[in-house]
Biopython code that builds the backbone (N, CA, C, O; Angstrom):
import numpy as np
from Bio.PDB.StructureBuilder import StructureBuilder

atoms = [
    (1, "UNK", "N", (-29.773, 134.697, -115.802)),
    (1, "UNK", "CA", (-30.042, 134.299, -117.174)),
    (1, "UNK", "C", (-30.637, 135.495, -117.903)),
    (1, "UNK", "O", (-31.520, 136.165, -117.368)),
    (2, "UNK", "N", (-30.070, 135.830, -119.362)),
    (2, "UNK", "CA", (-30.856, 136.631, -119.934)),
    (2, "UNK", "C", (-31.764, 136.339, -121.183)),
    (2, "UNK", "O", (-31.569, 135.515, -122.077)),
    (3, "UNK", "N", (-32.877, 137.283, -121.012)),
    (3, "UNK", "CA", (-33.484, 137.113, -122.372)),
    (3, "UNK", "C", (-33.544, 137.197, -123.071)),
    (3, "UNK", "O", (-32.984, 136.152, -123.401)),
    (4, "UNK", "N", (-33.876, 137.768, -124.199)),
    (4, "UNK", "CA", (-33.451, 138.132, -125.780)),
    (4, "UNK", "C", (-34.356, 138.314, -126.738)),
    (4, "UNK", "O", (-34.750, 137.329, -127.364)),
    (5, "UNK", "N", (-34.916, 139.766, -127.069)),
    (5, "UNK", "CA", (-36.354, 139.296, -127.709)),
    (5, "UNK", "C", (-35.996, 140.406, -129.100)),
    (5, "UNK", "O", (-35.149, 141.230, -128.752)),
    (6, "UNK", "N", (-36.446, 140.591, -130.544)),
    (6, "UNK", "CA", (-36.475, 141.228, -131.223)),
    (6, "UNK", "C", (-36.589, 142.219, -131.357)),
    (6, "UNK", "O", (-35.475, 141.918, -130.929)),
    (7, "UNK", "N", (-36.791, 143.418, -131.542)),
    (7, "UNK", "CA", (-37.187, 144.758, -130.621)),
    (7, "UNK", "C", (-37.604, 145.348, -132.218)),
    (7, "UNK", "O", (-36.792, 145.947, -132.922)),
    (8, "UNK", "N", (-39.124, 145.034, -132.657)),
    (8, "UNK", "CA", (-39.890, 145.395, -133.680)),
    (8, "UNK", "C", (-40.399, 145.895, -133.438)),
    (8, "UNK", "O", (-40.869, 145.653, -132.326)),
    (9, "UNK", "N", (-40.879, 147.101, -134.135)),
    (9, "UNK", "CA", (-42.358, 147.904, -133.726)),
    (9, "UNK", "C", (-43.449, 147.208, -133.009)),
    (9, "UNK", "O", (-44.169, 147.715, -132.148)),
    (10, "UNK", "N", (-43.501, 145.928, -133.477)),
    (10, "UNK", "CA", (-45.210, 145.863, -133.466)),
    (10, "UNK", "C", (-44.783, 144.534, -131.659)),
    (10, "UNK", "O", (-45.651, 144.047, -130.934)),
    (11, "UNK", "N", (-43.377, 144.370, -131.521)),
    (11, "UNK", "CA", (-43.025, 143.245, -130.258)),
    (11, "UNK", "C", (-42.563, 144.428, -129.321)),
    (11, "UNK", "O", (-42.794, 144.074, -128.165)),
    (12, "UNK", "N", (-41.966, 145.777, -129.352)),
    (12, "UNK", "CA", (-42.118, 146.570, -128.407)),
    (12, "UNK", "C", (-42.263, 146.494, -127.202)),
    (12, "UNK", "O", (-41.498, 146.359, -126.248)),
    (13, "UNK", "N", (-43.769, 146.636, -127.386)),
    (13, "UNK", "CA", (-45.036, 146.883, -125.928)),
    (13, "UNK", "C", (-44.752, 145.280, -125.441)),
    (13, "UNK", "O", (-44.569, 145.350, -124.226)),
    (14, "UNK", "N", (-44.629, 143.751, -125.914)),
    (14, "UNK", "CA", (-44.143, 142.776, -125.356)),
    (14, "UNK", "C", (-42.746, 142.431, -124.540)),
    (14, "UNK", "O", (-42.657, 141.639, -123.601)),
    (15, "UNK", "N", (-41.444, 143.383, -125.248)),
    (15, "UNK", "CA", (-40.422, 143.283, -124.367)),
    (15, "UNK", "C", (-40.697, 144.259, -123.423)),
    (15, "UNK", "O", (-40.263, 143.896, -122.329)),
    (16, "UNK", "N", (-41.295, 145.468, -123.376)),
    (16, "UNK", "CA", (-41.378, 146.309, -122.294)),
    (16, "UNK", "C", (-42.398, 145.339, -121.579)),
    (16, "UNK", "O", (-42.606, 145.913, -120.510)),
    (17, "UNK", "N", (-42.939, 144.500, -121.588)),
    (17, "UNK", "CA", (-43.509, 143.794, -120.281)),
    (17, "UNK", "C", (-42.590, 142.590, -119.599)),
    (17, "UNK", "O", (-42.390, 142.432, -118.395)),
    (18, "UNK", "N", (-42.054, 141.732, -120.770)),
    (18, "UNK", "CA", (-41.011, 140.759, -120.439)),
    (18, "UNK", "C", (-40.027, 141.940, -119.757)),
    (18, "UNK", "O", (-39.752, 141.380, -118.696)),
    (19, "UNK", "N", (-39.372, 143.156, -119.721)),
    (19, "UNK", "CA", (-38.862, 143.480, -118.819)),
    (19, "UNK", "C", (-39.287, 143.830, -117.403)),
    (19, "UNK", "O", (-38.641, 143.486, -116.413)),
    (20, "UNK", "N", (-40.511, 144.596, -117.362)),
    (20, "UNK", "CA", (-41.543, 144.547, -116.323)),
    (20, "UNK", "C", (-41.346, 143.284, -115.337)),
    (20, "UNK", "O", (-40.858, 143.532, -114.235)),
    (21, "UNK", "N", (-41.603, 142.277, -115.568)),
    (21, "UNK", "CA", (-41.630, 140.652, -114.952)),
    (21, "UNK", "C", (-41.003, 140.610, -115.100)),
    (21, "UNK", "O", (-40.967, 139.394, -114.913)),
    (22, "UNK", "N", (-39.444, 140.974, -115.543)),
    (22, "UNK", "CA", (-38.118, 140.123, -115.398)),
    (22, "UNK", "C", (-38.004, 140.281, -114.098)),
    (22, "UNK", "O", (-38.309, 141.395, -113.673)),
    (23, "UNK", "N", (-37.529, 139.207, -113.075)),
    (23, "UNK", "CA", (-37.266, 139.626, -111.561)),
    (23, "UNK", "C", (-36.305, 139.113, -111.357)),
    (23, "UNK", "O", (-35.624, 139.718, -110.529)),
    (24, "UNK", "N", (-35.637, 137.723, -111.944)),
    (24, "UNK", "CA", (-34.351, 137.016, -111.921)),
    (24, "UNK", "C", (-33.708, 137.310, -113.276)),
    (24, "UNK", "O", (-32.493, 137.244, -113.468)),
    (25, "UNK", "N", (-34.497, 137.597, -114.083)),
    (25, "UNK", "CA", (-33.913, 137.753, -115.425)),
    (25, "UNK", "C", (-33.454, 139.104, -115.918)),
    (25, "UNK", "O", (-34.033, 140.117, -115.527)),
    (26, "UNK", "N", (-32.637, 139.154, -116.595)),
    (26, "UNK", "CA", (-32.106, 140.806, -117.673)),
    (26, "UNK", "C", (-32.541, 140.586, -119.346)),
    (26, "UNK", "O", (-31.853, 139.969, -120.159)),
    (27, "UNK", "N", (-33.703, 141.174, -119.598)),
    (27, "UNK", "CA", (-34.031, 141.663, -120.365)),
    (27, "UNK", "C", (-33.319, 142.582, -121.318)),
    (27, "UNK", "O", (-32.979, 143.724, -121.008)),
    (28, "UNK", "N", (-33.086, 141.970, -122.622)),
    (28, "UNK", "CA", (-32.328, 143.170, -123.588)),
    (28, "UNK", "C", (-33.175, 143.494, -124.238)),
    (28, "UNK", "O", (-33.935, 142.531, -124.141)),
    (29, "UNK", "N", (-33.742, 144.343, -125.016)),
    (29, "UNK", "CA", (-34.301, 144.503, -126.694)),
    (29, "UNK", "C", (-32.980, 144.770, -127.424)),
    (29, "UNK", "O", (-32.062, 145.469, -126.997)),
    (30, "UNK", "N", (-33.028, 143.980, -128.817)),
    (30, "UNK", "CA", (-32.199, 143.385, -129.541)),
    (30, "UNK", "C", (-32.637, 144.043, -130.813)),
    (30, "UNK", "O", (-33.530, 143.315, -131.246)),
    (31, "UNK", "N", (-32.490, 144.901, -131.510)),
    (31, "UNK", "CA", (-32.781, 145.209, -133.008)),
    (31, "UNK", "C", (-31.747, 144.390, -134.050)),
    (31, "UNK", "O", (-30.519, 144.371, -133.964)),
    (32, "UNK", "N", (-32.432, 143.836, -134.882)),
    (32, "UNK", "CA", (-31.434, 142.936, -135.936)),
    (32, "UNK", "C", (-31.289, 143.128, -136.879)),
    (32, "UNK", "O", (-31.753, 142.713, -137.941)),
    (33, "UNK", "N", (-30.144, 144.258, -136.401)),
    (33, "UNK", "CA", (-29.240, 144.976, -137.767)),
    (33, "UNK", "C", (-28.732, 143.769, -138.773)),
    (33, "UNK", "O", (-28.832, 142.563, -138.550)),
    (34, "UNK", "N", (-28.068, 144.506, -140.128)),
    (34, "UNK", "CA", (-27.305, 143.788, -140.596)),
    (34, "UNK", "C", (-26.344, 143.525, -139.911)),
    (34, "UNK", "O", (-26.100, 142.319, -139.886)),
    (35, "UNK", "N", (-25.587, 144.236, -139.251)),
    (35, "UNK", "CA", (-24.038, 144.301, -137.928)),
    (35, "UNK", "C", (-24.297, 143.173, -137.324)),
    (35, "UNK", "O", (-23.691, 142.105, -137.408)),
    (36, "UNK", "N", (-25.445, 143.515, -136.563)),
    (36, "UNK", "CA", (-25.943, 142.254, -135.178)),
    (36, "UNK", "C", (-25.949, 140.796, -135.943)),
    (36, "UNK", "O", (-25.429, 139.900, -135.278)),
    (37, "UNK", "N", (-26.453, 140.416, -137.235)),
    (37, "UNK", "CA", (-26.877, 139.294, -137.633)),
    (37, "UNK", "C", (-25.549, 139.168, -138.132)),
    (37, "UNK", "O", (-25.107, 138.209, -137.499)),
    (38, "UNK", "N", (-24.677, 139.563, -138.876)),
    (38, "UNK", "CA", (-23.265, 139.580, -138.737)),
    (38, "UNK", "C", (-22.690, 138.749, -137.822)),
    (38, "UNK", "O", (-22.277, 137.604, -138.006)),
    (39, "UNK", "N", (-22.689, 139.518, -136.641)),
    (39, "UNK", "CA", (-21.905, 139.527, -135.011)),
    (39, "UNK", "C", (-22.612, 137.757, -134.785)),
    (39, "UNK", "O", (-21.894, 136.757, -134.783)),
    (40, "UNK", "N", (-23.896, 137.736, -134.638)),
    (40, "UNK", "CA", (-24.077, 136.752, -134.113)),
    (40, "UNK", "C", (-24.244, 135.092, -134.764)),
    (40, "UNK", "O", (-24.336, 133.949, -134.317)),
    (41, "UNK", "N", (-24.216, 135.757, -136.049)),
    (41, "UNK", "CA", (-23.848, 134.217, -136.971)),
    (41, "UNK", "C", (-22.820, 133.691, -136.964)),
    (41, "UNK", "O", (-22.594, 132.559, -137.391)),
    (42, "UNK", "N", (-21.999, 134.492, -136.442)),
    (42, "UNK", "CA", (-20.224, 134.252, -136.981)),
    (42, "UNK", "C", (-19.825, 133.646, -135.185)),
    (42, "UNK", "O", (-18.848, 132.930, -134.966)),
    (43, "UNK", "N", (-20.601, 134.019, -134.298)),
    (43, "UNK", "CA", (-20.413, 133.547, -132.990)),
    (43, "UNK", "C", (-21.047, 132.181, -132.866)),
    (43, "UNK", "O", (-20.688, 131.222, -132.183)),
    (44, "UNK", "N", (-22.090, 132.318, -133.697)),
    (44, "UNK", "CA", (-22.582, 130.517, -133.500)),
    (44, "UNK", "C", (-22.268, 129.518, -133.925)),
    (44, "UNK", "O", (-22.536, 128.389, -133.515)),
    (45, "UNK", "N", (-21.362, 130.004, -135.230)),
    (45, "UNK", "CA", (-20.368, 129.652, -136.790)),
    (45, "UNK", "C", (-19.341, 129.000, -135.345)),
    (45, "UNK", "O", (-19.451, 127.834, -134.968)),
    (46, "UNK", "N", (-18.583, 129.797, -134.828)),
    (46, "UNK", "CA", (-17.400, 129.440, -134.444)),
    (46, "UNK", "C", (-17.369, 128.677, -133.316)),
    (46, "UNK", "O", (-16.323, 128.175, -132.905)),
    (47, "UNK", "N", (-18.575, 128.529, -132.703)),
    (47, "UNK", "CA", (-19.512, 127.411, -131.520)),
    (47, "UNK", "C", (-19.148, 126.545, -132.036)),
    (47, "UNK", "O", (-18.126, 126.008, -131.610)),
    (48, "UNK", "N", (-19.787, 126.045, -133.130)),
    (48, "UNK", "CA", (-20.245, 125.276, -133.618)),
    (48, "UNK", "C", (-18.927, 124.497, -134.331)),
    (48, "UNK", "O", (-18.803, 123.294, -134.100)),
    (49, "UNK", "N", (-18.017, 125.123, -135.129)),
    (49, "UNK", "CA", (-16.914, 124.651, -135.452)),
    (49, "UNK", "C", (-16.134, 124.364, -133.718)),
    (49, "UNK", "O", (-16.003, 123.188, -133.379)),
    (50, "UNK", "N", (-15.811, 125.138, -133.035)),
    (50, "UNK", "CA", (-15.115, 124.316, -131.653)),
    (50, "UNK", "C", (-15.514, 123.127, -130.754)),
    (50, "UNK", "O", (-14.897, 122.490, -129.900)),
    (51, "UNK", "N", (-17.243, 123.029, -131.440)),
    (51, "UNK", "CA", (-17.745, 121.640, -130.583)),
    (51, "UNK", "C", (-18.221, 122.221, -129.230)),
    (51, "UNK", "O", (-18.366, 121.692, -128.128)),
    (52, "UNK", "N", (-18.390, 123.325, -129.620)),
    (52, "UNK", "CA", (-19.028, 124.276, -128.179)),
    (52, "UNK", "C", (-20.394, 123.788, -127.976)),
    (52, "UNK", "O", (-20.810, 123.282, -126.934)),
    (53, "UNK", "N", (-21.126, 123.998, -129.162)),
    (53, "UNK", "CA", (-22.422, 123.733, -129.289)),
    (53, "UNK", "C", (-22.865, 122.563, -130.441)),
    (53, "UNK", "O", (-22.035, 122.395, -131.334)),
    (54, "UNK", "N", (-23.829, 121.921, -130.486)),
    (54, "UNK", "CA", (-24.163, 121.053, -131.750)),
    (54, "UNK", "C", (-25.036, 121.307, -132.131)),
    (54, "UNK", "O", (-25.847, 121.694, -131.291)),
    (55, "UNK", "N", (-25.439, 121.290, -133.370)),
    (55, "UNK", "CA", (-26.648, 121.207, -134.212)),
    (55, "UNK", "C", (-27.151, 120.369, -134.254)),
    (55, "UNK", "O", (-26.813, 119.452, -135.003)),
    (56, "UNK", "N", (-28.594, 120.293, -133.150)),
    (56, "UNK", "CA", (-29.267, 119.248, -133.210)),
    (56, "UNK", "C", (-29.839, 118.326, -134.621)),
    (56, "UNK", "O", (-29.973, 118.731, -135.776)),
    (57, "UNK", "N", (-30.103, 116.993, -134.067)),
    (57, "UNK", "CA", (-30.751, 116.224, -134.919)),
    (57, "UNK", "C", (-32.165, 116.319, -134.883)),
    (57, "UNK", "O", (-32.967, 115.756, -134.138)),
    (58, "UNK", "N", (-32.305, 116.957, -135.620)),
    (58, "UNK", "CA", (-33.752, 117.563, -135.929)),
    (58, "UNK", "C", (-33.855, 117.556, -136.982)),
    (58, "UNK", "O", (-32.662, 117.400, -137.245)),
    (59, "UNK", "N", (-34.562, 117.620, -138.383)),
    (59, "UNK", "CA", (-34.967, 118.090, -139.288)),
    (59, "UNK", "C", (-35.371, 119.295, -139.459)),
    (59, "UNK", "O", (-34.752, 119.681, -140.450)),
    (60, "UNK", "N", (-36.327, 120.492, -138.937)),
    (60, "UNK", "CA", (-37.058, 121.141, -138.657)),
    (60, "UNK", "C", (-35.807, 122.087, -138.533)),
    (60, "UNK", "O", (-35.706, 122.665, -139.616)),
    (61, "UNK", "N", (-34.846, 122.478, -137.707)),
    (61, "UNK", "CA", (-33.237, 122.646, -136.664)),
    (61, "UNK", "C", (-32.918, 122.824, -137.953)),
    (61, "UNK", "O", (-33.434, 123.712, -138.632)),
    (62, "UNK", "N", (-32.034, 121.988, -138.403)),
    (62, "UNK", "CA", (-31.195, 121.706, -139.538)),
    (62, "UNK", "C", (-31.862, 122.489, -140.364)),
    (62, "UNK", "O", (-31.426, 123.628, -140.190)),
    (63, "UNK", "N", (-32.675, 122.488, -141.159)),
    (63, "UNK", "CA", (-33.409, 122.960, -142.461)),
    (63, "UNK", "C", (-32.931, 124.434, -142.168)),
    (63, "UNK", "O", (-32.030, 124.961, -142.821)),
    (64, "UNK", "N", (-33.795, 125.245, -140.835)),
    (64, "UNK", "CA", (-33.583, 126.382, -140.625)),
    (64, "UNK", "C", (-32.144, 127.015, -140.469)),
    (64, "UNK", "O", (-31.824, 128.156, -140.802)),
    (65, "UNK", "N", (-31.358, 126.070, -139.910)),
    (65, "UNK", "CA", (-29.560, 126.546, -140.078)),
    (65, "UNK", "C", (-29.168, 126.612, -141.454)),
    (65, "UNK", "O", (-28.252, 127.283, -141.931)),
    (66, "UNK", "N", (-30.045, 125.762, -142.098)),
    (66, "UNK", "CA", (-28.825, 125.551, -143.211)),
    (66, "UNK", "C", (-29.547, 126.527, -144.331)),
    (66, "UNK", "O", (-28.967, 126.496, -145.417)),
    (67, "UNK", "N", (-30.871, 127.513, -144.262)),
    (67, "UNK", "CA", (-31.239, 128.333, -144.994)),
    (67, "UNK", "C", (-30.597, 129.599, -145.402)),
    (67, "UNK", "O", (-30.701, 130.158, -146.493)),
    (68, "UNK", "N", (-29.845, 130.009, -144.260)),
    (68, "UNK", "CA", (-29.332, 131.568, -143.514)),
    (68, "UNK", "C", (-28.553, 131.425, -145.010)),
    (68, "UNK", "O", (-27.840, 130.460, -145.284)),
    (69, "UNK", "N", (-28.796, 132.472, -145.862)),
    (69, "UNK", "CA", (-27.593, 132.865, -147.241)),
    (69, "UNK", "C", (-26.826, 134.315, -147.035)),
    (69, "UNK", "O", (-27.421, 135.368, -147.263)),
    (70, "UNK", "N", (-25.945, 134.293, -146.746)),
    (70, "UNK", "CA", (-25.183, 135.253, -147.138)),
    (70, "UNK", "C", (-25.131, 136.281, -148.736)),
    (70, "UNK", "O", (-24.740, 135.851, -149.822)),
    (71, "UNK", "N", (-25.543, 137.421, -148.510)),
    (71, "UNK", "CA", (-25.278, 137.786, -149.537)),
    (71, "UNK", "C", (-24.431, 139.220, -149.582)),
    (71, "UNK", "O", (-24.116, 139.682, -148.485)),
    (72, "UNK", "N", (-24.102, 139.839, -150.590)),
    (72, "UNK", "CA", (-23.609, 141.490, -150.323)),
    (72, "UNK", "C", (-24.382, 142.419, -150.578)),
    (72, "UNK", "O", (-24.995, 141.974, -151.548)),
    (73, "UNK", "N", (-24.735, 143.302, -150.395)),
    (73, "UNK", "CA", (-25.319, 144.514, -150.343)),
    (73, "UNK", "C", (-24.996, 145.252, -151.566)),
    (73, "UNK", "O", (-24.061, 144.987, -152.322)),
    (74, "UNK", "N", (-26.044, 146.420, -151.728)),
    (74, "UNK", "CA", (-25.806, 147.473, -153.158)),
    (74, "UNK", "C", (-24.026, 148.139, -152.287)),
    (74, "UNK", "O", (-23.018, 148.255, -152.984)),
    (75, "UNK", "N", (-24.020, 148.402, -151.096)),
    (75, "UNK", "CA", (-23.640, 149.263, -150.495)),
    (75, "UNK", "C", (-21.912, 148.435, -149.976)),
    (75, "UNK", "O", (-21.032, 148.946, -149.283)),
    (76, "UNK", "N", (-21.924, 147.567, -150.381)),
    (76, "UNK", "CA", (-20.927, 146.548, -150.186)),
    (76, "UNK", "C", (-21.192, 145.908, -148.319)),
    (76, "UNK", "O", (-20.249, 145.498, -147.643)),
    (77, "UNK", "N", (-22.075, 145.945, -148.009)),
    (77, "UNK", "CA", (-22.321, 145.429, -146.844)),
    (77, "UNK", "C", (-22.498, 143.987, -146.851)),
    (77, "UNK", "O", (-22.642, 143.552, -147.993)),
    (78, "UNK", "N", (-22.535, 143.037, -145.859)),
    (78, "UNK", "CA", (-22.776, 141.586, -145.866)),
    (78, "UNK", "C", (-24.018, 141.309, -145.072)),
    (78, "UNK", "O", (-24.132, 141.531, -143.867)),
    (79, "UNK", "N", (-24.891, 140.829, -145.820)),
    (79, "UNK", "CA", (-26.149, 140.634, -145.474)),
    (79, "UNK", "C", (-26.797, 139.483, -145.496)),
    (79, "UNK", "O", (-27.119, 139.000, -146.582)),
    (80, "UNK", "N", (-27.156, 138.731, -144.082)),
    (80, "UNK", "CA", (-27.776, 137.250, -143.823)),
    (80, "UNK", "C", (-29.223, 137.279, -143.632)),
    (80, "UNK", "O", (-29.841, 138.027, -142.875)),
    (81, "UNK", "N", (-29.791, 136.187, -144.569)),
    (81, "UNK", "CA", (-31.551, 136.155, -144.208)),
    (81, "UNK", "C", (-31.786, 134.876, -145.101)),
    (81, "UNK", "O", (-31.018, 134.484, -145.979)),
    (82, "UNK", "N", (-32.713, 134.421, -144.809)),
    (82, "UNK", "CA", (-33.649, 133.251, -145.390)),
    (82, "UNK", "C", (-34.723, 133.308, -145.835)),
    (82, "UNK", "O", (-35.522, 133.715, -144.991)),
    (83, "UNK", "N", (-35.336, 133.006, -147.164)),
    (83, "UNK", "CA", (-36.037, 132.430, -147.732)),
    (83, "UNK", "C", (-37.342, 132.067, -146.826)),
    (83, "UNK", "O", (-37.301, 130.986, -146.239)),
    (84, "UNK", "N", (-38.879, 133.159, -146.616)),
    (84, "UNK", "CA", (-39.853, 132.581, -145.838)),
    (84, "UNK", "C", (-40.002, 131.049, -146.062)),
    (84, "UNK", "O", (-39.104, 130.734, -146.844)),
    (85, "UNK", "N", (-40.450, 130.382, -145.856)),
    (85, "UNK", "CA", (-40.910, 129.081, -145.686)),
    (85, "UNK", "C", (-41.491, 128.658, -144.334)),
    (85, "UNK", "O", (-41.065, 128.756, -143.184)),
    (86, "UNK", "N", (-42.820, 128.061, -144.967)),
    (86, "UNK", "CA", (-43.993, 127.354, -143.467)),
    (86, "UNK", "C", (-44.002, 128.959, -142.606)),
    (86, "UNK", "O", (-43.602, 128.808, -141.451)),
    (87, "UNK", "N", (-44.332, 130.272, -142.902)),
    (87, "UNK", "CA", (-44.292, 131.029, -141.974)),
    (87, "UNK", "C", (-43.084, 131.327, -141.156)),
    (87, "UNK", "O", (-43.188, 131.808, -140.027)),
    (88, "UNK", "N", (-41.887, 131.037, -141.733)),
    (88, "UNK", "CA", (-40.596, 131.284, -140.640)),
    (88, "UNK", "C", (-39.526, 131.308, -141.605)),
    (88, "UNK", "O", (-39.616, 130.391, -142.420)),
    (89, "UNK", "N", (-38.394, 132.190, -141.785)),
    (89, "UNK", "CA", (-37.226, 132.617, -142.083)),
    (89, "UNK", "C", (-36.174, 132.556, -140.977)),
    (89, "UNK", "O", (-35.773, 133.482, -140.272)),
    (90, "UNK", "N", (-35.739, 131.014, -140.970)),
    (90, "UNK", "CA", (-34.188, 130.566, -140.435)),
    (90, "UNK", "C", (-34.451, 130.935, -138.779)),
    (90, "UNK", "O", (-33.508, 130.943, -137.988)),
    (91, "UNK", "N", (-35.556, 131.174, -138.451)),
    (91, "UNK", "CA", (-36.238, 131.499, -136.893)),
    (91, "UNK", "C", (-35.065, 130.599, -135.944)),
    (91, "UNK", "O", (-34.126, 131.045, -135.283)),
    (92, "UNK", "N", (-35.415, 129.462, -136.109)),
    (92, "UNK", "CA", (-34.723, 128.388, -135.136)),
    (92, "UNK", "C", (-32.734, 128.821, -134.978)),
    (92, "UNK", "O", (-32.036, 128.950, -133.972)),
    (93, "UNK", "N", (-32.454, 128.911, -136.198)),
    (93, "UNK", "CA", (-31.084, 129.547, -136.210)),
    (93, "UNK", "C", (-30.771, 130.692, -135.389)),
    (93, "UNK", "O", (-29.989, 130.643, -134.439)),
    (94, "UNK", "N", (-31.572, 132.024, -135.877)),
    (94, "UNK", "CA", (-31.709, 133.219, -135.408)),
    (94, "UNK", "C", (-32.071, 133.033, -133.385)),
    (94, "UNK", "O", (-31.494, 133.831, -132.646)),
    (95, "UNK", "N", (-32.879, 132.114, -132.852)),
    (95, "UNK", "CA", (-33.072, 131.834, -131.325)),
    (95, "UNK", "C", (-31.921, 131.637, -131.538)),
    (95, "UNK", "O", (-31.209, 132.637, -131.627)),
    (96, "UNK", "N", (-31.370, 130.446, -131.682)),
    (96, "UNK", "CA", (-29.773, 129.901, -130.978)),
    (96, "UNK", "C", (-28.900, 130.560, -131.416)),
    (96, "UNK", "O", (-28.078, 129.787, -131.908)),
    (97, "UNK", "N", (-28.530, 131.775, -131.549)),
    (97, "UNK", "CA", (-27.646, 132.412, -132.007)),
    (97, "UNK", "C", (-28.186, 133.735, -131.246)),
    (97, "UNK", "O", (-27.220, 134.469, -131.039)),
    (98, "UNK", "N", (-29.256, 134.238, -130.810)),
    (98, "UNK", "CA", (-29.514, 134.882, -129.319)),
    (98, "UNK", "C", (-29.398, 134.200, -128.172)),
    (98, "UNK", "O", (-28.965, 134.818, -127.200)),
    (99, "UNK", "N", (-29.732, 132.877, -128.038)),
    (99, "UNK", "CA", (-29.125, 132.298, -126.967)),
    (99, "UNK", "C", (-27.866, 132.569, -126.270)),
    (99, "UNK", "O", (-27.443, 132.953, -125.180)),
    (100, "UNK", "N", (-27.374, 132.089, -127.715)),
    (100, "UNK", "CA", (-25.582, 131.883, -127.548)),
    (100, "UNK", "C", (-25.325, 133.239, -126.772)),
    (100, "UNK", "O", (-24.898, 133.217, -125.618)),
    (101, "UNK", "N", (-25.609, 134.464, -127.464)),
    (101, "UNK", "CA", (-25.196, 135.606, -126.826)),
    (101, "UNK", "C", (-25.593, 135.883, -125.761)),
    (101, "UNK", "O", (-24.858, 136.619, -125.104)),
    (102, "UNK", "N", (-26.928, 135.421, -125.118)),
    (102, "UNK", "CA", (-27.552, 136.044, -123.463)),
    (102, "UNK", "C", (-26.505, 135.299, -123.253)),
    (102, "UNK", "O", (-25.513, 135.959, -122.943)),
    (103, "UNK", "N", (-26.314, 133.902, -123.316)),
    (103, "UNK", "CA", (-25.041, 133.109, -122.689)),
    (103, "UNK", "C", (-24.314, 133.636, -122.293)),
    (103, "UNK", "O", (-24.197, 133.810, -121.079)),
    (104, "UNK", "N", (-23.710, 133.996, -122.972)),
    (104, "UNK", "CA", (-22.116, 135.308, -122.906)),
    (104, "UNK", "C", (-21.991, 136.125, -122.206)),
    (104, "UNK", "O", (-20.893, 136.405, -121.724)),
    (105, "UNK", "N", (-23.413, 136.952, -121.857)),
    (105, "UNK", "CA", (-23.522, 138.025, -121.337)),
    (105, "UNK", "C", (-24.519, 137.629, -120.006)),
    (105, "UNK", "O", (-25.379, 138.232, -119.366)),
    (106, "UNK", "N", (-24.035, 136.550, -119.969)),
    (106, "UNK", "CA", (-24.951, 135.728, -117.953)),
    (106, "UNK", "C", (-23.890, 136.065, -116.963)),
    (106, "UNK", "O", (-24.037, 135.773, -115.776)),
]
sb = StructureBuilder()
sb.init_structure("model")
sb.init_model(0)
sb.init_chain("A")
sb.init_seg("    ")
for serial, (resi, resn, name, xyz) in enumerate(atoms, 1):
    if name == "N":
        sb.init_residue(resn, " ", resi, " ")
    sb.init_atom(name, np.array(xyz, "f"), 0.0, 1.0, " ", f" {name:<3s}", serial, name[0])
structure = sb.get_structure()
């Protein structure tokens, strides 16, 4: 099984320990480019349309999926993010859509 953690300045020194203790696990650090958030929305997009995966019944779940806006860039790039709210921007989306990918790569 792999893990999947953000790879921010300030979470760093935390995946270099989650790799440390990985002993069954593979540890990635993950930087979340525009590319990557790209790559991995469009993989959970197409989960999700095949009935691969479901979007739980949650409230909390839902809210955070359904925040993620697409927009374009000065630069003509395509760029996904959410709206802070309660301390979290589309968080719950962004996990299951690293999930999906350690998945892939088990």
């Amino acid at each position: 099984m792999a893990r999947l953690s953000d790879q921010l300045a300030d979470w760093l020194s935390r995946v270099e320990l989650l790799a440390r203790g990985a002993e069954r696990h593979r540890v990635e650090a993950v930087t979340m480019t525009a590319a990557l958030k790209t790559q991995l929305a469009g993989r959970l997009r197409i989960a999700v349309e095949d009935r691969e995966i479901q979007i739980p019944m949650d409230e909390a779940i839902r809210n955070d999926w359904h925040s993620v806006e697409r927009r374009t860039g000065a630069s003509g790039q395509i760029l996904l993010g959410a709206a802070r709210r309660d301390g979290a921007h589309a968080d719950r989306f962004w996990a299951a859509a690293l999930a999906l990918h350690a998945a892939g790569d088990a």
